[in-house]
GUPASE-205155 format. One line per 3 residues: number of its first residue (from 1); for each residue x, y, z of N, C-alpha, C. Coordinates in pm, 1 decimal. Example, Ala and Ser with C-alpha at 12.3 -4.5 7.8 and 13.67 -1.06 7.14 Angstrom:
1) 1319.0:-569.0:780.0:1230.0:-450.0:780.0:1320.0:-330.0:780.0 ~ 1285.0:-225.0:708.0:1367.0:-106.0:714.0:1290.0:3.0:787.0
***
This chain:
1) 919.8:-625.8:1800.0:971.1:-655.3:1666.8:1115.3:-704.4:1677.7 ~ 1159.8:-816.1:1605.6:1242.9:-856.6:1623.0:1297.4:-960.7:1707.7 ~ 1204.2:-1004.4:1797.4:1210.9:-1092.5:1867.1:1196.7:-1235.0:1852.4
4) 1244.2:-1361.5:1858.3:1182.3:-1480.0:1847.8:1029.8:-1504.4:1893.0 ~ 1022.7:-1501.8:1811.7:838.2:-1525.1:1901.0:796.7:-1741.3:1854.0 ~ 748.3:-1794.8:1954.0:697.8:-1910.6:1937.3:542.1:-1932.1:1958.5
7) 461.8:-1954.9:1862.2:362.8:-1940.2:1910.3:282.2:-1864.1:1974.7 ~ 310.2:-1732.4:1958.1:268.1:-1579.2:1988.1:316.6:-1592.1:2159.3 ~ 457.6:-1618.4:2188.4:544.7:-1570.6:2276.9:637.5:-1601.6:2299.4
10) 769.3:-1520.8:2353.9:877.4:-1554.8:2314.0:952.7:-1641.8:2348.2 ~ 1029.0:-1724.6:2242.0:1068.7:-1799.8:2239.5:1180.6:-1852.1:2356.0 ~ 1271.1:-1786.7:2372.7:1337.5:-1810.2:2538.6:1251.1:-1664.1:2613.2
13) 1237.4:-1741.7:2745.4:1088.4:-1652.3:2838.7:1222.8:-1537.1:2865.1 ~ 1146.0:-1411.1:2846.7:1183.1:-1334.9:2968.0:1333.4:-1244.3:2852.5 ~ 1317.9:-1294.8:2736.1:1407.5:-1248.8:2625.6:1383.6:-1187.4:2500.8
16) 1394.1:-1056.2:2500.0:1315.0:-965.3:2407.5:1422.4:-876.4:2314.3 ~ 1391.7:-908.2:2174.3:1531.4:-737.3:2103.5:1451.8:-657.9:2159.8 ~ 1570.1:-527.2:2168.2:1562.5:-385.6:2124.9:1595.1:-296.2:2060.9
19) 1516.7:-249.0:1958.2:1618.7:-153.5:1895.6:1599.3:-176.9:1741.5 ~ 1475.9:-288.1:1777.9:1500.5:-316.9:1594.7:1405.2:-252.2:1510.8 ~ 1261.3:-190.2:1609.6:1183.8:-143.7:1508.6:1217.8:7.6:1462.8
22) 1331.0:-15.4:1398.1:1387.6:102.5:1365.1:1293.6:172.8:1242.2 ~ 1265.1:258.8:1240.7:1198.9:312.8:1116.0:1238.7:356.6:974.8 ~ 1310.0:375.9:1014.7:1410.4:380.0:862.7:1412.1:260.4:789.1
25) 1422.2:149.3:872.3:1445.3:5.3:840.1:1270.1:-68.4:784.4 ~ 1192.2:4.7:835.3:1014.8:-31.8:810.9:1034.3:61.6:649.8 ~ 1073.6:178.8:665.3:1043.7:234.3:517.9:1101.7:212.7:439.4
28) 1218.0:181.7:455.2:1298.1:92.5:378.3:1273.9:-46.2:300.5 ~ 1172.0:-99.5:409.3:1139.1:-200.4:369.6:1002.8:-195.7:230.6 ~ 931.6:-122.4:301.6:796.8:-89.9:223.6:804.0:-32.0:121.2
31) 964.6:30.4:66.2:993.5:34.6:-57.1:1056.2:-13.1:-121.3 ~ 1115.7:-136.5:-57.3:1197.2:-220.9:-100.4:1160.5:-278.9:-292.8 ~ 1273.6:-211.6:-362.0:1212.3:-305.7:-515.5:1349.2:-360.1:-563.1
34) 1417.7:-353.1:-516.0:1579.5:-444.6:-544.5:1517.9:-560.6:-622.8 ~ 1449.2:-665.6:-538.6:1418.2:-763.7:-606.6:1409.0:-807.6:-759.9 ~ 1325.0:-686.1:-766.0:1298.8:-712.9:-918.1:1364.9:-613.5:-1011.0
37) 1486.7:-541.3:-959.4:1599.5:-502.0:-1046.7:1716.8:-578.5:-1036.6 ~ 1751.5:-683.8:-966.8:1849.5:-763.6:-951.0:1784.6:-895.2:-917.6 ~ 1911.3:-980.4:-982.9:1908.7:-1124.6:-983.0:1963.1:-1134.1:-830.7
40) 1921.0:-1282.6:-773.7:1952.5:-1337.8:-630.6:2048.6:-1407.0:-652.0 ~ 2180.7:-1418.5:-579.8:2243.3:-1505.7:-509.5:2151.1:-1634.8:-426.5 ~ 2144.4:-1732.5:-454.8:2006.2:-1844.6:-337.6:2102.4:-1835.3:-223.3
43) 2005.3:-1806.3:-83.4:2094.9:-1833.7:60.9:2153.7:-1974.5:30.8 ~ 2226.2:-2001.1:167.6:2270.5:-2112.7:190.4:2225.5:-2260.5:184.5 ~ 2109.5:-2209.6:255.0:2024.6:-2346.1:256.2:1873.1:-2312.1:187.3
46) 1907.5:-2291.1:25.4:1830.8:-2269.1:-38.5:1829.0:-2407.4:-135.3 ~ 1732.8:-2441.5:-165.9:1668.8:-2596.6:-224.1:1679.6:-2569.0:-370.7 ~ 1671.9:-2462.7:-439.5:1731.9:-2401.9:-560.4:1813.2:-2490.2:-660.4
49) 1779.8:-2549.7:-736.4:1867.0:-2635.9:-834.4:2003.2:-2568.1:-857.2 ~ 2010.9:-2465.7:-861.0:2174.7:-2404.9:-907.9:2237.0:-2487.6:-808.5 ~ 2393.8:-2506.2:-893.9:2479.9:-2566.1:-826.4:2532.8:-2481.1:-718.5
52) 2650.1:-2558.5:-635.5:2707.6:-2424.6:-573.8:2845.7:-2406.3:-646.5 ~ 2842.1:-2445.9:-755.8:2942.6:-2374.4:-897.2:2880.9:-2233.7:-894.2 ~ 2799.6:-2264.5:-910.3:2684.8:-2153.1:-998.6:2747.5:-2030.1:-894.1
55) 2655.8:-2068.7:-793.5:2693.0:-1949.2:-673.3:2788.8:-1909.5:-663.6 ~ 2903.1:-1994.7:-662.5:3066.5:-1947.3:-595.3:3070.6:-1839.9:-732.6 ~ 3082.1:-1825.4:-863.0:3080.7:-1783.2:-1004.9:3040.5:-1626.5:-968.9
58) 2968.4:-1624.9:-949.5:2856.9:-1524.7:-911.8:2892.2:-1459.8:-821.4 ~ 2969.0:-1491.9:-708.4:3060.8:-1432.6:-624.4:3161.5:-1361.5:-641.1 ~ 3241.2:-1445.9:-699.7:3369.3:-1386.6:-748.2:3382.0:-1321.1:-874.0
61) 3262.8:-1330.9:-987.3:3325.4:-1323.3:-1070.4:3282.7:-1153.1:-1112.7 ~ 3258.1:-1089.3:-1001.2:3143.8:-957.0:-977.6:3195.3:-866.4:-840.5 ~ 3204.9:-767.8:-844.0:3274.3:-706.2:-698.5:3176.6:-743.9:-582.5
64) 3050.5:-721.1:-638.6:2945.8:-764.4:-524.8:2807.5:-839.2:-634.6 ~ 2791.1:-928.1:-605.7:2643.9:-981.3:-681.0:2548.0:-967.4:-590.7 ~ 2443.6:-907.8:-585.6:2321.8:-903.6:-465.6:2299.7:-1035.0:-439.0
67) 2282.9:-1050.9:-316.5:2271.7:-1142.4:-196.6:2110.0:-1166.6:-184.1 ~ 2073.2:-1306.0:-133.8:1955.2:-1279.5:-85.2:1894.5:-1188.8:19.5 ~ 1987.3:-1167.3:112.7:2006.9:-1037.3:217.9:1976.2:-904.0:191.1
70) 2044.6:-901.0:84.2:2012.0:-721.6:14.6:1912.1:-696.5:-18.4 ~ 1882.9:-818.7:-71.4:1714.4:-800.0:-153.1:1574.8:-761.8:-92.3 ~ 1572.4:-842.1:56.7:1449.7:-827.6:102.4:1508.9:-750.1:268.4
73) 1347.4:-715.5:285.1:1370.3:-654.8:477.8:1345.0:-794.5:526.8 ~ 1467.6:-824.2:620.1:1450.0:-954.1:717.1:1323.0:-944.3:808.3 ~ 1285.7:-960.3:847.2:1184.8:-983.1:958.6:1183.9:-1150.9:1033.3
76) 1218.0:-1128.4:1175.2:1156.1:-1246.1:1241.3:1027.5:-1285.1:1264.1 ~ 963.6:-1377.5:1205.9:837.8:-1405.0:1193.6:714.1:-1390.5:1358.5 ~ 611.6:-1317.1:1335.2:601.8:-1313.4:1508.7:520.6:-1386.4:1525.5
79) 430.0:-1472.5:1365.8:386.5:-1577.0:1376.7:370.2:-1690.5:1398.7 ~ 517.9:-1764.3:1400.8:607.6:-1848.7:1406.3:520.3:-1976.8:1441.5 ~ 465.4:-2068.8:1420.9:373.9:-2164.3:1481.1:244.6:-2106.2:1579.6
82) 220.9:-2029.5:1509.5:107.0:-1970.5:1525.1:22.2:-2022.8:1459.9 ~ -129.1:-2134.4:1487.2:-156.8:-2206.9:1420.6:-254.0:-2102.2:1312.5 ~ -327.7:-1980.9:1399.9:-460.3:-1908.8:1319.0:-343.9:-1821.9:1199.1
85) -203.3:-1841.4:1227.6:-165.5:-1764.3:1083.0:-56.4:-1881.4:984.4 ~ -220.1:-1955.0:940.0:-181.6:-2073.5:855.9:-69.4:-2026.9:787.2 ~ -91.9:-1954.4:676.1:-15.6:-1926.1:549.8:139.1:-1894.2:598.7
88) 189.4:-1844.2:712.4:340.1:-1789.7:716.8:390.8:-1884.1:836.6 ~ 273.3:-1967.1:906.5:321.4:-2003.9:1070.9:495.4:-2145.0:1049.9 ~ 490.4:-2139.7:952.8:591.0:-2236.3:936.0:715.5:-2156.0:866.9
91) 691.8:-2045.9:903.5:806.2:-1991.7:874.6:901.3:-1869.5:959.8 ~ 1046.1:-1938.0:998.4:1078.0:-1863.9:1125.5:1170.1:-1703.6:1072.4 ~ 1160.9:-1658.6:947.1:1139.5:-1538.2:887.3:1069.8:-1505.6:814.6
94) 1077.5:-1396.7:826.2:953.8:-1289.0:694.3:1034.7:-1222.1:583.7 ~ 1044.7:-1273.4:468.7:1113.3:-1176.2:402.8:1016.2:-1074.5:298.3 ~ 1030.2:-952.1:337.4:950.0:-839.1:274.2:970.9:-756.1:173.1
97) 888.6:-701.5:74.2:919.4:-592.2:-10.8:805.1:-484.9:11.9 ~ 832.5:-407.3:-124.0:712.4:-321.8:-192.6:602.9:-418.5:-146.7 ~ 469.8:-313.5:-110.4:376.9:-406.2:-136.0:270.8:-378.1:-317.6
100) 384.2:-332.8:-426.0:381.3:-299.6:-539.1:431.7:-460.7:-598.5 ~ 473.3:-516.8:-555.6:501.6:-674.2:-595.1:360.3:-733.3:-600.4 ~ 273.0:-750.5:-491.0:150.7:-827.6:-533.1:21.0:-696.7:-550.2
103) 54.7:-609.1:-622.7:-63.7:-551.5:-684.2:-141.0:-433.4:-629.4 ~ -94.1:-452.7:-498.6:-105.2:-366.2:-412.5:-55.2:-237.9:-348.9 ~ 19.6:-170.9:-410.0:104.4:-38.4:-345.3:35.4:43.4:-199.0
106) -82.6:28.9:-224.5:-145.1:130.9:-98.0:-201.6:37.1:27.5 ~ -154.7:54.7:119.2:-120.3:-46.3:251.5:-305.4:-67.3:314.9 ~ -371.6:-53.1:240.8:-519.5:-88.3:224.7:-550.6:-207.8:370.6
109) -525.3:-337.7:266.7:-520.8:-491.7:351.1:-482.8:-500.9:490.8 ~ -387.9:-437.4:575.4:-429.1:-452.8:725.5:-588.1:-358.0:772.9 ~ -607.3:-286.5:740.2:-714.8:-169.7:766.9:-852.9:-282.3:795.9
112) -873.9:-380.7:681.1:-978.6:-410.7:657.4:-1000.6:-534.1:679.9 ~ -928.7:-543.3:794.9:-941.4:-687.7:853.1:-1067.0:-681.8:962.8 ~ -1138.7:-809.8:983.4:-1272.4:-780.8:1070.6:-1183.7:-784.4:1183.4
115) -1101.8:-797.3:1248.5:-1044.5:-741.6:1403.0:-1036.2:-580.1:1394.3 ~ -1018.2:-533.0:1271.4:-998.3:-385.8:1314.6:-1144.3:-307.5:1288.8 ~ -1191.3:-178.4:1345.2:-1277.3:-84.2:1344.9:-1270.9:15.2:1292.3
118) -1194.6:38.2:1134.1:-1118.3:128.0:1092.6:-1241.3:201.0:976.8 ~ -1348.5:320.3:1039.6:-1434.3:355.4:971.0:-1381.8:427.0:837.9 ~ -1290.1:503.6:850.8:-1290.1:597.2:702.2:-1055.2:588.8:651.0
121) -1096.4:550.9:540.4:-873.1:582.9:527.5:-875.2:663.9:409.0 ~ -803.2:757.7:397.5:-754.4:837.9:314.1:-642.3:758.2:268.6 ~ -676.6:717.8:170.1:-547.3:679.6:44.5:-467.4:820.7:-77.8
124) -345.5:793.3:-21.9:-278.6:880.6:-173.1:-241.6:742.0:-263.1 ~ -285.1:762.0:-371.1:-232.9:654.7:-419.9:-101.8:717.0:-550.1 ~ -16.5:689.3:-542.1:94.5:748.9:-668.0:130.0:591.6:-692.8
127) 37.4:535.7:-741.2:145.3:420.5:-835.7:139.4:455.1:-935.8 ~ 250.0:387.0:-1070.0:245.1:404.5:-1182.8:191.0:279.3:-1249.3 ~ 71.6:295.0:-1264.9:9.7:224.8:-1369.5:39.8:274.1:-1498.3
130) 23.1:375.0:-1500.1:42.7:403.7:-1689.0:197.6:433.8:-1716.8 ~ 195.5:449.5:-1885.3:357.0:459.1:-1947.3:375.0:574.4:-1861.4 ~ 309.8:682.7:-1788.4:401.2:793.0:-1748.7:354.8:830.1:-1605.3
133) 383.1:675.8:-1583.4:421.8:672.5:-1403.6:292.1:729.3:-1304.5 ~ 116.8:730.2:-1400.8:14.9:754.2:-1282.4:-43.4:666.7:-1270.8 ~ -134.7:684.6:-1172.6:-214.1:548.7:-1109.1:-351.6:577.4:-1193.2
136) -393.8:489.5:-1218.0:-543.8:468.3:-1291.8:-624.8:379.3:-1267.1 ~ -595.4:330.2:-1089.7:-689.1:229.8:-1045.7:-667.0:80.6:-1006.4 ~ -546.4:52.1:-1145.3:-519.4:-70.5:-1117.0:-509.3:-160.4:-969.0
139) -474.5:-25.4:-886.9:-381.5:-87.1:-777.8:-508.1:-127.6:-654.9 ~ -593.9:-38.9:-640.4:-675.7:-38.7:-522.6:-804.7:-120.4:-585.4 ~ -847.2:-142.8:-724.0:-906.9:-247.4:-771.7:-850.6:-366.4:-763.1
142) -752.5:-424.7:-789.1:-682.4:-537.7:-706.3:-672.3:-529.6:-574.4 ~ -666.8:-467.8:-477.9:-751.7:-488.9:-349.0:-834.9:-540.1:-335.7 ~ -940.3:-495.1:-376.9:-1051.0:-533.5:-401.4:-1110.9:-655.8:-418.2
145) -1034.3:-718.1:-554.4:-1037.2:-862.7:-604.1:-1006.8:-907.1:-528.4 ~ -878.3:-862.6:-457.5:-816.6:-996.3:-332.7:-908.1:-1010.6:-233.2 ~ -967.6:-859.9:-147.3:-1047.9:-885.6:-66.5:-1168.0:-971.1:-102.8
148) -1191.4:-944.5:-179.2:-1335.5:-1036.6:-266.2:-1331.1:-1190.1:-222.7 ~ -1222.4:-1236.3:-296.2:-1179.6:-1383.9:-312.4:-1128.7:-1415.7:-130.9 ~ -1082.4:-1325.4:-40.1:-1090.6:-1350.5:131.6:-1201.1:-1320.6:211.0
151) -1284.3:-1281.6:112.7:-1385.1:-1264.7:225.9:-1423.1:-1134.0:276.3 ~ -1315.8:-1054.8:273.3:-1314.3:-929.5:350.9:-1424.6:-847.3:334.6 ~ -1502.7:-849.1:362.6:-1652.9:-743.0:353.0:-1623.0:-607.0:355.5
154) -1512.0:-545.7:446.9:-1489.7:-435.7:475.0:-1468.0:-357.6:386.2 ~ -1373.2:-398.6:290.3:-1359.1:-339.0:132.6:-1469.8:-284.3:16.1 ~ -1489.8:-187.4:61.4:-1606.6:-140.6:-50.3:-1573.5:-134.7:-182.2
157) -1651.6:-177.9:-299.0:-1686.8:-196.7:-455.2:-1564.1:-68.7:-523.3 ~ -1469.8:-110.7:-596.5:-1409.6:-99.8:-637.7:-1447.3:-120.9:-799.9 ~ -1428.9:-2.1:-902.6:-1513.7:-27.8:-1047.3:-1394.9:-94.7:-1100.5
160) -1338.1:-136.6:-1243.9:-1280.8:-164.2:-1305.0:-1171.2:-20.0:-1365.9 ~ -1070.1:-88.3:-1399.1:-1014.3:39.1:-1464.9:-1027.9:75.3:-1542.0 ~ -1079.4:51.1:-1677.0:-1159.4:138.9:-1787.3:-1296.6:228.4:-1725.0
163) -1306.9:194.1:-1626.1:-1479.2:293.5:-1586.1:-1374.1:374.0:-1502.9 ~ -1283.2:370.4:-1402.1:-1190.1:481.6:-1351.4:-1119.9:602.9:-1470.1 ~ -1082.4:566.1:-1559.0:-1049.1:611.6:-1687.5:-1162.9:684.5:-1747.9
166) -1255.2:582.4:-1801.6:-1412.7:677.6:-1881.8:-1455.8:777.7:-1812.3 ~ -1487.8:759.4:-1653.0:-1533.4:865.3:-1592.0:-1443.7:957.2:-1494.6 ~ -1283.8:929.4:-1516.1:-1200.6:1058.3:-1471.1:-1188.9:1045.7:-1337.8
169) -1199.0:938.4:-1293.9:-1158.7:882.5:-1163.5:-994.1:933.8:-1131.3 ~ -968.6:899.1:-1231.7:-819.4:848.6:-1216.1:-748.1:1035.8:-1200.5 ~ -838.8:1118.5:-1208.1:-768.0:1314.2:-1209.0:-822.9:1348.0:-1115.7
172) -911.1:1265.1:-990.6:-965.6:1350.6:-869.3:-1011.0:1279.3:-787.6 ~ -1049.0:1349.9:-664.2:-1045.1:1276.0:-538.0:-1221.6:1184.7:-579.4 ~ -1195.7:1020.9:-514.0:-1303.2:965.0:-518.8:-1382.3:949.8:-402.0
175) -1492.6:974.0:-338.8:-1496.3:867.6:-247.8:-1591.2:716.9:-269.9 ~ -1527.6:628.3:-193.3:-1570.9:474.0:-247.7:-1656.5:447.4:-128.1 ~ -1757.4:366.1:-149.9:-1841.7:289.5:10.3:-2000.5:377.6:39.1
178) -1978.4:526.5:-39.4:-2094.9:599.2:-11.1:-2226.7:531.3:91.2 ~ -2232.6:449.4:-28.6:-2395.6:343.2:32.9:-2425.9:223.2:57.4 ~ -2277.8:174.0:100.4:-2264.0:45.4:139.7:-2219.2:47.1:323.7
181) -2325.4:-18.2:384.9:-2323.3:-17.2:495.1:-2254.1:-133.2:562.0 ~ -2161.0:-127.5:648.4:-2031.6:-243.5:673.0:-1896.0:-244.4:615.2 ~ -1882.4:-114.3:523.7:-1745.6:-126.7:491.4:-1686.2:-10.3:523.4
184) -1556.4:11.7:495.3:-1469.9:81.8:566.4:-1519.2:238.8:458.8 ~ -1500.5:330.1:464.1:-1545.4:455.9:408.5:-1425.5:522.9:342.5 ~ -1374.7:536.7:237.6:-1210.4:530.1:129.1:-1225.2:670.4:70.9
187) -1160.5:746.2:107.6:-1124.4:862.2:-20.1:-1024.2:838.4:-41.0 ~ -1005.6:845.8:-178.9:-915.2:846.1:-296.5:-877.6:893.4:-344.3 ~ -697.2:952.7:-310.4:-664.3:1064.5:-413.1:-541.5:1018.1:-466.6
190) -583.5:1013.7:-637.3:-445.6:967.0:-685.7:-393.7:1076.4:-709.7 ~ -218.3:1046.8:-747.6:-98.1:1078.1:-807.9:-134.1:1202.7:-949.3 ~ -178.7:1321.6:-938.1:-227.3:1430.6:-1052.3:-89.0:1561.9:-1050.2
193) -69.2:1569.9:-1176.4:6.9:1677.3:-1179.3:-55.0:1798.8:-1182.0 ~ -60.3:1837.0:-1120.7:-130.4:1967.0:-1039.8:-77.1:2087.3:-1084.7 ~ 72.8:2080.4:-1024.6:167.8:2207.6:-1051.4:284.2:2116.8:-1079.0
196) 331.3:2037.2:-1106.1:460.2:1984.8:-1145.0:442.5:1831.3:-1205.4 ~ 530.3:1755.9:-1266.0:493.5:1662.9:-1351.0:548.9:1587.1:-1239.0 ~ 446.1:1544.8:-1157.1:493.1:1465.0:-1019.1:483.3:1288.8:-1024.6
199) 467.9:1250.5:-1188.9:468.6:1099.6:-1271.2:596.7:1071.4:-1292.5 ~ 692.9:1029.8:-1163.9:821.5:1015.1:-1171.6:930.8:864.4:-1147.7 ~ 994.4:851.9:-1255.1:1014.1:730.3:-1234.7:1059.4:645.5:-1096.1
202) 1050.4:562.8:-1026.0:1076.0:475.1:-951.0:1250.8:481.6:-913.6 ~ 1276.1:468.2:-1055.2:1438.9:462.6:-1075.0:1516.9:568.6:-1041.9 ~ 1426.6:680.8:-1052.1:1477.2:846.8:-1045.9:1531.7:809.8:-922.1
205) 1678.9:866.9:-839.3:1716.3:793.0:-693.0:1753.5:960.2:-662.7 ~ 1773.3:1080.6:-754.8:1822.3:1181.9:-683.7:1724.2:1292.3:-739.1 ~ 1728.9:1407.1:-670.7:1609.1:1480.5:-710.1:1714.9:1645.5:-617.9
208) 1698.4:1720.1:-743.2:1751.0:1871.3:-671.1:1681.3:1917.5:-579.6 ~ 1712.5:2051.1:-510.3:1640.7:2092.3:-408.5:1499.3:2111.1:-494.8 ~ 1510.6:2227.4:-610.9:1402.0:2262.9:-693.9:1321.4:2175.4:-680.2
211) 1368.1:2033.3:-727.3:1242.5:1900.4:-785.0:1214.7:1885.5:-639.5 ~ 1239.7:1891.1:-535.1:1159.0:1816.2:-398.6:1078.1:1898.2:-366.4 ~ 1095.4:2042.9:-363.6:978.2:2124.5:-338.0:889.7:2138.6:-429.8
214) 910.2:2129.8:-532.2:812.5:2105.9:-643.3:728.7:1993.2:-642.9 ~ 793.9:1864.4:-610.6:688.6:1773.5:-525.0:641.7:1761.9:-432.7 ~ 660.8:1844.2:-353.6:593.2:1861.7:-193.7:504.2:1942.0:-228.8
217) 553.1:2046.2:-353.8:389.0:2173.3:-348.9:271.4:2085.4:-421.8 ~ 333.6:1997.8:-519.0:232.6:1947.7:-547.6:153.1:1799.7:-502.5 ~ 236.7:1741.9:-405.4:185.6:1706.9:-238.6:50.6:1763.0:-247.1
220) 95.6:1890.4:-173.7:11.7:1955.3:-127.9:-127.5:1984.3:-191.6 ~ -102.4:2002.9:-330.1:-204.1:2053.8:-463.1:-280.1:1951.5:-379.8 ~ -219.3:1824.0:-455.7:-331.6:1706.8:-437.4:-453.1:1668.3:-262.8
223) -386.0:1704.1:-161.9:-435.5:1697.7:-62.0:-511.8:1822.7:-44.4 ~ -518.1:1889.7:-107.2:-652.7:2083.1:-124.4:-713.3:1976.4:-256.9 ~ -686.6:1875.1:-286.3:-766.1:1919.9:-474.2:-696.4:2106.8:-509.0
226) -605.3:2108.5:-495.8:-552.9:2226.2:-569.4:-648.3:2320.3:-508.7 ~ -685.1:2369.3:-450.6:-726.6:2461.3:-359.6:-900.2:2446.1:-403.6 ~ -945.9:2336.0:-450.5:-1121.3:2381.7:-471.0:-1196.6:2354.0:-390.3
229) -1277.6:2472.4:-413.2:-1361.8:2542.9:-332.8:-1471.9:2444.0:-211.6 ~ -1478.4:2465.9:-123.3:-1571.4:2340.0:-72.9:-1492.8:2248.0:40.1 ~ -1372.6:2193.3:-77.8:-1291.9:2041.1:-61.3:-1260.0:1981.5:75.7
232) -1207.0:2115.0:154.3:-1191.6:2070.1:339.6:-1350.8:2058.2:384.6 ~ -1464.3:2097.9:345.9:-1572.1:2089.9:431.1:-1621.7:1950.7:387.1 ~ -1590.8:1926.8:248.6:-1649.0:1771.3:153.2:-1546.5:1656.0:249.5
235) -1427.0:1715.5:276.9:-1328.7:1565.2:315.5:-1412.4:1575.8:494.7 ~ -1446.7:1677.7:525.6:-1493.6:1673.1:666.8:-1626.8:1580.5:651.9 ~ -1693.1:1594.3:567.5:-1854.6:1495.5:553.0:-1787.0:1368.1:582.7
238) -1713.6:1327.9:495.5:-1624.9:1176.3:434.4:-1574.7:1142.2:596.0 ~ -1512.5:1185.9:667.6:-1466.5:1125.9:761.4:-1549.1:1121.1:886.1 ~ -1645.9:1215.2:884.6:-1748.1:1230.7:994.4:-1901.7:1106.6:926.6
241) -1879.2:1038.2:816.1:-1982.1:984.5:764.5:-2039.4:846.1:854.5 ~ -1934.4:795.1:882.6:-1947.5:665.1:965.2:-1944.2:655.1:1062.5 ~ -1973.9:788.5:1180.5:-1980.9:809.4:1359.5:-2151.7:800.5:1346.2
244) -2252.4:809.2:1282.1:-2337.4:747.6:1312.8:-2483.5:879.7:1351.7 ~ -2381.8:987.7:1360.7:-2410.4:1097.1:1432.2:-2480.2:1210.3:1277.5 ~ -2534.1:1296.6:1306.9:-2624.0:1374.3:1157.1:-2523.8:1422.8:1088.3
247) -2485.5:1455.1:991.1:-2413.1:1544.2:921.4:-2445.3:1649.1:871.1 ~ -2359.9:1776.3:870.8:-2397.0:1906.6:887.3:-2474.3:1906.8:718.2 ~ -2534.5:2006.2:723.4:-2617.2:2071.7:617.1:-2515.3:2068.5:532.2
250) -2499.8:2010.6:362.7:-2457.1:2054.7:291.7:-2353.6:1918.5:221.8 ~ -2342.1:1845.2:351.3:-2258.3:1721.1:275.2:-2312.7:1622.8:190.7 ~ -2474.5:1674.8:165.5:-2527.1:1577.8:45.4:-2496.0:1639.4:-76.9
253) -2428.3:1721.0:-103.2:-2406.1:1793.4:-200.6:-2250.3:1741.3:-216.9 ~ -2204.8:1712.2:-117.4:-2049.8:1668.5:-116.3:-2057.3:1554.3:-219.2 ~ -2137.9:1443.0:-150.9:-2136.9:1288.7:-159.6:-2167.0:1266.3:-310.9
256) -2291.9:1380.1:-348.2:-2357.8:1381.6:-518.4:-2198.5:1395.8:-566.8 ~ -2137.3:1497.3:-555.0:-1985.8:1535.3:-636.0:-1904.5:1449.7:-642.7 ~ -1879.3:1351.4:-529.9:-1755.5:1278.0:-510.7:-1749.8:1137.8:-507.0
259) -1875.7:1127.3:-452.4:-1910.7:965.3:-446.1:-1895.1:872.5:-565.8 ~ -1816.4:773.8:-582.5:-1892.9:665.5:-699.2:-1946.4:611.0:-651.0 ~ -2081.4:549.8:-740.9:-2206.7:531.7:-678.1:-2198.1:358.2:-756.0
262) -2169.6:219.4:-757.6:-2197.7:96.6:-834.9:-2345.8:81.7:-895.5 ~ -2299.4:100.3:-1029.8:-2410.3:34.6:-1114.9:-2544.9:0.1:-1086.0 ~ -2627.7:29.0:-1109.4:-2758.3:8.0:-1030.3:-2822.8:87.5:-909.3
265) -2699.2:179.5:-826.3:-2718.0:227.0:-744.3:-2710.0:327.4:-708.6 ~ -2779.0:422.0:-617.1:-2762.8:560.3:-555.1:-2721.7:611.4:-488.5 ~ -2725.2:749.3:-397.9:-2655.7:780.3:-267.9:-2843.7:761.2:-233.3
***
């Protein structure tokens, strides 16, 4: 990471960074939402109709105006004339955010690429779809659509968000793919206030000791389903479903509880 890469190798031979796949700097990135709370400064050699009146203005006339710099995580592209990665290969950076910008918050889309073998993912999903900051589907149903419109087979049937809503999707763990053979195997646990009102704004930037453990217990709620009964032996069916191998006595009783099943269809 971080390296010039040409054509999936590097660009002067034998010359590599270190030091850049810093992690702080990846999570940083993946929550990156500056963007869309601040206006850009255009880089230098930005094609941007503003004058460079405009810009110099904007400079000075402000202790600091966000930069195009501030806004996004840099990345050196490792695609770089890489012909099989049409869409970015002409470009010798990556500039990154949220992946809450295109619809997507839950990092779904690498998983379900046909190079990978990725049988079962546990999603938390905490976006705020609704006025009070929970997820109700929107986000991993637009997955869906996108995968749809690429092709991606791997992505199992995703309902609409009024049927996540009607049938209470949106207050407990789902699992998606039950009886679709070729796709990746998804439990789903959104963002539920369990034990604390854990529907918190984006903007919120400080949180007391009280409020962090109060969101970590209810972390936790959500990953037990709040302690019900069963729930570790049901998430054990779910991840043991796609080795191919029998499943113990009792996880058809799981799959009836948890599964959404598409229209027309059964476990």
């Amino acid at each position: 990471m971080g390296t010039n890469i040409t054509n999936g190798s590097p660009t002067i031979h034998g010359k590599c960074t270190a030091h850049y796949d810093n992690l702080g700097y990846v999570l940083g990135t993946s929550s990156d939402v500056f963007f869309a709370a601040c206006s850009v400064i255009p880089p230098a050699n930005s094609t941007s109709s503003a004058g460079l009146g405009n810009v110099l203005e904007g400079l000075v006339s402000k202790t600091h105006e966000p930069l195009f710099t501030d806004l996004f995580g840099i990345y050196v592209n490792p695609f770089y004339k890489y012909r099989r990665s049409s869409q970015v290969q002409h470009n010798p950076l990556l500039t990154l955010v949220d992946g809450g910008a295109a619809g997507q918050n839950n990092p779904i889309w690498p998983f379900i690429q046909p190079a990978r073998s990725v049988d079962v993912l546990i999603i938390n999903d905490n976006s705020a779809d609704t006025p009070d900051n929970f997820p109700n589907g929107t986000e991993i149903q637009q997955t869906y659509l996108n995968a749809q419109a690429a092709g991606l087979h791997k992505m199992p049937f995703i309902p609409d968000v009024s049927t996540f809503v009607s049938q209470g999707l949106n207050k407990r763990a789902t699992f998606f793919g039950c009886n679709e053979t070729g796709t990746t195997f998804m439990v789903w646990l959104p963002n539920v206030a369990y034990t604390y009102p854990s529907g918190q704004s984006t903007a919120k930037l400080e949180y007391t000791v009280a409020e962090t453990d109060a969101m970590i217990a209810n972390g936790n709620a959500i990953a037990t389903q709040n302690g019900t009964v069963g729930w570790p032996f049901c998430l054990g069916c779910a991840v043991k479903n796609r080795d191919g191998s029998a499943l113990p006595k009792g996880c058809n009783a799981c799959f009836e509880k948890y599964c959404y099943y598409r229209s027309g269809t059964s476990g």
